[in-house]
Structures are given as structure tokens and as C-alpha cells.
N, C-alpha and C positions, 0 to 999 in steps of 0.2 A: 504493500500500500504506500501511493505516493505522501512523504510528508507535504503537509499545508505549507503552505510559505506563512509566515509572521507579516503583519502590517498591515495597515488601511486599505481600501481600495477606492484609489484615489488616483483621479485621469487626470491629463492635463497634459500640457507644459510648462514651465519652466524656465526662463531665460536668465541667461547668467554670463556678467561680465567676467570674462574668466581672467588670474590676473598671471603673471609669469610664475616660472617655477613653479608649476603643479601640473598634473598628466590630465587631459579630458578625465579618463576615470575614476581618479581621484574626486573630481567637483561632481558625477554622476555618483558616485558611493555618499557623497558628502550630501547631497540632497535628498538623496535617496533616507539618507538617516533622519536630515530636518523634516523633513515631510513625514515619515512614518510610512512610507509608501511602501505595498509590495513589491512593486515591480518600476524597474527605471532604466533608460537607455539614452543613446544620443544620438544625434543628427550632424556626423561630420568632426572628425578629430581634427583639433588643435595639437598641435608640437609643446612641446614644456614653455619653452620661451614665448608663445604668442599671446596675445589677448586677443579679448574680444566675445564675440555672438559663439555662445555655447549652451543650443538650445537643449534641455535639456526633458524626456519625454517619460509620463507617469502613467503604470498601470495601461488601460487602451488606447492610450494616446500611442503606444509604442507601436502598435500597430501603422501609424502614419509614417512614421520613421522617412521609411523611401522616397516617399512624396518631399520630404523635405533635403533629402541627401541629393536629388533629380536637380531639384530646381538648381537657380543662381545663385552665387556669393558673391561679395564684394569685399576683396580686400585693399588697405593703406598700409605699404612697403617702405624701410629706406632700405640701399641697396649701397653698400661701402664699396666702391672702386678700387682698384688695384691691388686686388688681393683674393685669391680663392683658397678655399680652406677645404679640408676632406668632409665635411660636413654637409658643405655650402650655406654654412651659415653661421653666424658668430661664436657656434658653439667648438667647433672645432677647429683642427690646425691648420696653421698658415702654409699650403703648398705649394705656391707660386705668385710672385709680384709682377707688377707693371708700374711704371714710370707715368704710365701713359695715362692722362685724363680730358675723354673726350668733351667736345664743348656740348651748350644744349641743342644743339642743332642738329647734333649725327646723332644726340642721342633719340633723339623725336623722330630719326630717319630709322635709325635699327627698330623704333619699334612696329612697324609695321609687320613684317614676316613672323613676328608672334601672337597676331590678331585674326582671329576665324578661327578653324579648323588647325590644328596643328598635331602634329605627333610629341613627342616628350618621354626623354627620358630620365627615371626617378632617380634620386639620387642615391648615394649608396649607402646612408642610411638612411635606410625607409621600411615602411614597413613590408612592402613588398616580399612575394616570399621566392624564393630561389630553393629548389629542389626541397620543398617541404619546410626549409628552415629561413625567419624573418631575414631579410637581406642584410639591418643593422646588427642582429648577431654576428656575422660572418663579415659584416667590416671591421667589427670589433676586435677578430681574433686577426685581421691583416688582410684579410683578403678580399682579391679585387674581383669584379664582376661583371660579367656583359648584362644590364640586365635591359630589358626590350620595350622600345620605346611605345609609349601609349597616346591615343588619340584625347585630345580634349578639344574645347569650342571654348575659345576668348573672347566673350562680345567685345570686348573694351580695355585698353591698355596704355594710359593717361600717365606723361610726364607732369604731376602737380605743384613738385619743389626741388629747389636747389640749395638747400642750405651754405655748401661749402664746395669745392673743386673732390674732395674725395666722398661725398656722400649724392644721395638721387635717391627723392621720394617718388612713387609712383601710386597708381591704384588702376585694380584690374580687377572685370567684374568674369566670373569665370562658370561655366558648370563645375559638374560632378570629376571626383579623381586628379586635382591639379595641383601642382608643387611651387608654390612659390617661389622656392627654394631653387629649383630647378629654372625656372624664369631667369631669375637672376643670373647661377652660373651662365645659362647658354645667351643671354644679353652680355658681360661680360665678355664671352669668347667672343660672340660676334663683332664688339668694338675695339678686340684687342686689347683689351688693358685688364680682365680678369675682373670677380665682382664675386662677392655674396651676399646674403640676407641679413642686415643687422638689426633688425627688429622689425615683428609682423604684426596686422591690429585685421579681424574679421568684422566690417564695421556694421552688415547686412546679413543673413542667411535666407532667400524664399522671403516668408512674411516677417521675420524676427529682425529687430531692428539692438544693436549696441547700445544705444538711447533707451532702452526699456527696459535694458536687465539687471537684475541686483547683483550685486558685489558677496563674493564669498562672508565679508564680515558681515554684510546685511542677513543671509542666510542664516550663521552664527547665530545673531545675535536675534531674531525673530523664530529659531528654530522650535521645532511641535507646539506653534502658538498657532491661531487663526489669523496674527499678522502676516507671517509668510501666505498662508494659502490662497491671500487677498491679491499676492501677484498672479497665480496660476492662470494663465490663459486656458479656455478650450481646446480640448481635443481639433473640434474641427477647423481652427488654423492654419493644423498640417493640410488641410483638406482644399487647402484656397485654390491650388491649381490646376482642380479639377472642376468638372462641370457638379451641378448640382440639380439632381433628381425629388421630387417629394413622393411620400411615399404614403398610403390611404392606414387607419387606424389596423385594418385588415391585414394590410400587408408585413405589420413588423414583426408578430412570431413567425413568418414562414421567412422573411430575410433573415434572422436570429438564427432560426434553423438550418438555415444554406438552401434553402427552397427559391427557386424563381417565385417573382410576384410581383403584381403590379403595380406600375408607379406612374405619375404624371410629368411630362418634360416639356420642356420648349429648346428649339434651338437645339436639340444634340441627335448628334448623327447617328443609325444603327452601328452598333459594335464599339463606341466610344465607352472607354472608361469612365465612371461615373460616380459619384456620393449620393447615397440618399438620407434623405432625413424624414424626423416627423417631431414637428413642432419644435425645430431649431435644431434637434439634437443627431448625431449622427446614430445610423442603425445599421449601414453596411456598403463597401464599396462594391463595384464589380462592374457586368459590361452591360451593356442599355441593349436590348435587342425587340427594339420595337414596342413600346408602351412595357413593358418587363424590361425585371432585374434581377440578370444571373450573377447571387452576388458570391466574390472571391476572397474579401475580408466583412469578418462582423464586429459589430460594438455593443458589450453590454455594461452598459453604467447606470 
């Protein structure tokens, strides 16, 4: 017999300014305890060093997950010049310099060929896995790696600031699987003069804005109160970028169920993925097939 899990059950999300020095999983353990929540997950890992939008998903909400890992992010970069590190990025060692510090001109010129569609490859610690094991273990132990460049989509890749001749802020808004990290080194090779990540800020995720999230001390310090639970956003958040179906009082035990049943739409195409609801609240995703919804996730809260 499986044991019960301990905790509340309590859906939502969570947003949270996440601050340096601490692992995504840390600050989802860390809420996961303030809340009292069974269950908790996240929407998109941070590095130890970054900040920022670290949504953070309770009990059915975890369920959305995808929906918000799919969508866009935006993040604000500086990016140190003349210097690349095995890391690619402040955290680790210096393995080659340059002299070289291009002006803003060619910098705003490199940036094109990393805007659309692009290939990318991760850097070598990451977490990528190479024959069953994390690719960062095995940089760890010295070793080097070919590992295989991957496709992402860059809407947007904006020179914002110049503070000094060795530093370049940038912001790029990007999907799913992208390394900033990686941006960096391969802008750097590109202008000749070498580059990494000196510090990363996620200022957007999908609908979760950096502007709305409390602070680990905020957490702290409103923990298993009903102060904290006054931040929790809905579930259906994650749900923003999909269409939205409603759904008749008839239909929510048989969507509950996994049963087809019918629902009222406008606007959405046969076979589009879709949310239904009934009276604001979500009761199950899946695919629209014509006044019905065969649905492939459920919600019960």
C-alpha cells in the first residue's frame, strides 16, 4: 500500500524572486515546506548564480508545468568580454583572453545570426546528459565532450547597455531549452575577443512577471501563515496559452473521469489543444474534436 504523502492540498503557483546562491530546488523544497503543500514542482531551472522568475507550481497546478516550460522567457544578461572560462560563466576558470574589445557597432552586427531559429550548443557544464551521466559530472572529473548542438527560437536579442569597454548588457527573449551561457561564449567567438556570463536576471516566464514575486525572506518570514497563501496565483495561469473551452455542469464528472464530453467553444479549430472550465475553474485539458473534449490532463481541487 502506497504511503499518503503529508501536506495540504493546495494548487496554485507561486512566484518567486529567486536570489543567487541557491539551486531552483532548493527554493521549490523551500516552498514547498512554507506552504505545507503536498506536492511542488517548477517551471524552468535557474543556475545557482541567476535570479529572477522562478515560478514555482503547487499540488494541480503541477500539472501545467509544460504549458509554462513551452512558452517564452525573457532574460537581462551582462556579458564580460575578453575572457572565457570552462564554465562560461563567472563561475568558472579563466581559459582564454583577448585584448580585443569590440565597439557597439559590430556588437549590434554579431547579433543578428543568433536571432530566429538557431542551433546551440550546451555548454559543458550543463545538465545535459552524455551516455546516461549529467555532462557537469564529467567536466568535473576533466573531461571534455562533443556534446550536440540543439535547436532553439530567439525572438529577440537587444544590445541595452554599455556600462564599460569590458562589460555588454543584453536581453533576449527566448523559448524552451536555451543557454544563456552559451549565447555568450558563441557571441564572444564570433567577435573575436572571447566572453562569458557575468551575471543573469529571468525578468519574465509565459504569464509570471519578476515584478510579482516574493523574495525567499518574504517566504521565511510569512511561512504556514495565510499571508503567504494571499500570493498564490491560480492554477489556471499556466493555462493562459491555450484556448479556453467551457464546459456544461454535466460534463465535469465525465472530464474528471477521462470520459469525452461536451463542451461549448468559439473560435477553436477541430483537434486544437484546449482548457476547459466550469465557473472559472479548471477541470481538464485535452483536444477539442468538435463540440467535445477528449481530455488528456485532469484537475481536481
Amino acid at each position: 500500500m502506497a504511503r499518503k504523502r503529508k501536506g495540504r492540498d493546495i494548487s496554485g503557483w507561486l512566484v518567486v524572486d529567486k536570489p543567487t546562491g541557491i539551486t531552483s530546488t532548493s527554493v521549490v523544497n523551500k516552498v514547498r515546506w512554507a506552504m505545507e503543500a503536498k506536492k511542488a514542482g517548477h517551471a524552468g531551472t535557474l543556475d545557482p548564480e541567476a535570479t529572477g522568475v522562478l515560478a514555482v507550481a503547487l499540488g494541480e497546478a503541477t500539472k501545467t508545468v509544460p504549458y509554462i516550460t513551452d512558452a517564452l522567457k525573457a532574460y537581462v544578461f551582462t556579458i564580460r568580454l575578453g575572457q572565457a572560462t570552462n564554465t562560461d560563466d563567472a563561475e568558472g576558470e579563466v581559459i582564454a583572453t583577448s585584448d580585443l574589445r569590440p565597439d557597439d557597432k559590430a556588437i549590434k552586427a554579431a547579433l543578428g545570426p543568433f536571432i530566429g531559429d538557431v542551433m546551440q550548443v550546451p555548454p559543458q557544464f550543463s545538465a545535459v546528459k552524455v551516455d546516461g551521466e549529467r555532462a557537469y559530472k564529467k567536466a568535473r572529473d576533466g573531461e571534455e565532450m562533443e556534446l550536440a548542438a540543439r535547436p532553439l527560437w530567439v525572438e529577440e536579442l537587444l544590445l541595452i547597455d554599455r556600462p564599460d569597454a569590458d562589460h555588454v548588457v543584453l536581453e533576449m527573449t527566448c523559448g524552451k531549452g536555451g543557454y544563456v551561457r552559451s549565447i555568450a561564449r558563441d557571441l564572444g567567438d564570433a567577435l573575436g575577443c572571447k566572453a562569458h556570463v557575468k551575471s543573469l536576471r529571468r525578468i519574465w516566464s509565459g504569464p509570471f512577471q519578476a515584478t510579482d514575486g516574493v523574495t525567499l525572506e518574504q517566504v521565511d518570514a510569512m511561512a504556514k501563515t495565510p499571508d503567504l497563501d494571499a500570493y498564490l496565483q491560480p492554477l489556471e495561469v499556466g493555462l493562459a496559452d491555450l484556448p479556453e473551452v467551457r464546459c456544461l455542469a454535466e460534463s465535469v464528472a465525465k472530464l474528471r473521469n477521462g470520459n469525452p464530453a461536451s463542451v461549448i467553444a468559439t473560435d477553436v479549430e477541430y483537434g486544437e489543444e484546449v482548457w476547459a472550465s466550469y465557473e472559472g475553474k479548471a477541470i481538464a485539458v485535452g483536444t477539442y474534436r468538435g463540440g467535445e473534449l477528449q481530455p488528456s490532463r485532469v484537475f481536481v481541487v
